[in-house]
C-alpha positions in Angstrom: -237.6 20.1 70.4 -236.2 17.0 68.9 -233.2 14.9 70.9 -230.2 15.9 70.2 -226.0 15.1 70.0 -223.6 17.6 71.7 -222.1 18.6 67.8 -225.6 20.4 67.5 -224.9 22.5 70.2 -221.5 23.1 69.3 -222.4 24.0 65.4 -225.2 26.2 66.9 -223.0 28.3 69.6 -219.6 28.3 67.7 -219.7 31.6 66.8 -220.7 32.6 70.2 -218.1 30.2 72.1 -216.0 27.5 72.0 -217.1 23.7 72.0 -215.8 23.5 75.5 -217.7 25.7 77.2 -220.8 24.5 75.1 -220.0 20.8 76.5 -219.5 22.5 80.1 -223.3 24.3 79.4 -224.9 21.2 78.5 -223.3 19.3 82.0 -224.4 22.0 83.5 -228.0 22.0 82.5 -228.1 17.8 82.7 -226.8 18.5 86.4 -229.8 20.8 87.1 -232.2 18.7 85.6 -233.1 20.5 82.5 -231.9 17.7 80.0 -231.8 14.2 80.0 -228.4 12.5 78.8 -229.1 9.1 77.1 -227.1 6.5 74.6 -229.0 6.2 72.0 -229.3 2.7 69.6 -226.6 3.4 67.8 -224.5 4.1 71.1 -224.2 7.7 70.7 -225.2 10.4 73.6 -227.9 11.8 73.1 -229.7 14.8 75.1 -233.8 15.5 75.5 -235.7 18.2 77.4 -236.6 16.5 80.5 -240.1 18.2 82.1 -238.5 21.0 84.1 -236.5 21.9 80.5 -239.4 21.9 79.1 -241.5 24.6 81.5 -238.5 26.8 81.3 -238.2 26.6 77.2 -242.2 27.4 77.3 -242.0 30.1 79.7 -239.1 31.7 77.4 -241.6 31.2 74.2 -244.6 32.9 76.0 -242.3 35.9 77.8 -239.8 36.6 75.2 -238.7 39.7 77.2 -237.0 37.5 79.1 -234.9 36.3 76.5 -233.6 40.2 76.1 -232.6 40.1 79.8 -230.1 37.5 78.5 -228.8 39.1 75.4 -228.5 42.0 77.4 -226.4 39.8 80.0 -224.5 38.5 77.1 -223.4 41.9 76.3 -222.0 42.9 79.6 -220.0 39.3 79.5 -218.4 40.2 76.5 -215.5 41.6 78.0 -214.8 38.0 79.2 -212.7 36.4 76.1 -213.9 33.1 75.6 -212.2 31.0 73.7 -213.4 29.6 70.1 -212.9 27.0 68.6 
């Protein structure tokens, strides 16, 4: 996956959630080592898979049944109203 700015996360989850709990995700997952957060040349933040993003985003492609554990989880939090944008 290509490096990325926080508005491609929001674009790609807004009609899941709202931009602030996409920018809480991404902390999240910059916190626990899955991204990297950089400034790029242009002085913009920019986010990359760092290693241990990268086994886990493998390890989704290769066991996609994983992926329907959380869709299913998705549908048991949807009586939690997040907020969109």
């Amino acid at each position: 996956m290509p490096d990325f700015d926080i508005q491609y996360i929001i674009k790609r989850t807004s009609d899941q959630f709202g931009s602030e709990v996409a920018t809480s995700a991404v902390r999240r997952l910059v916190e626990n080592g899955f991204l990297e957060q950089y400034i790029d040349e242009h002085g913009e933040f920019r986010f990359a898979l760092t290693e241990k993003g990268t086994a886990v985003a493998k390890e989704l492609d290769e066991n996609p049944a994983i992926t329907i554990w959380f869709e299913e989880k998705n549908k048991d939090d949807e009586n939690e109203n997040y907020e969109k944008d």
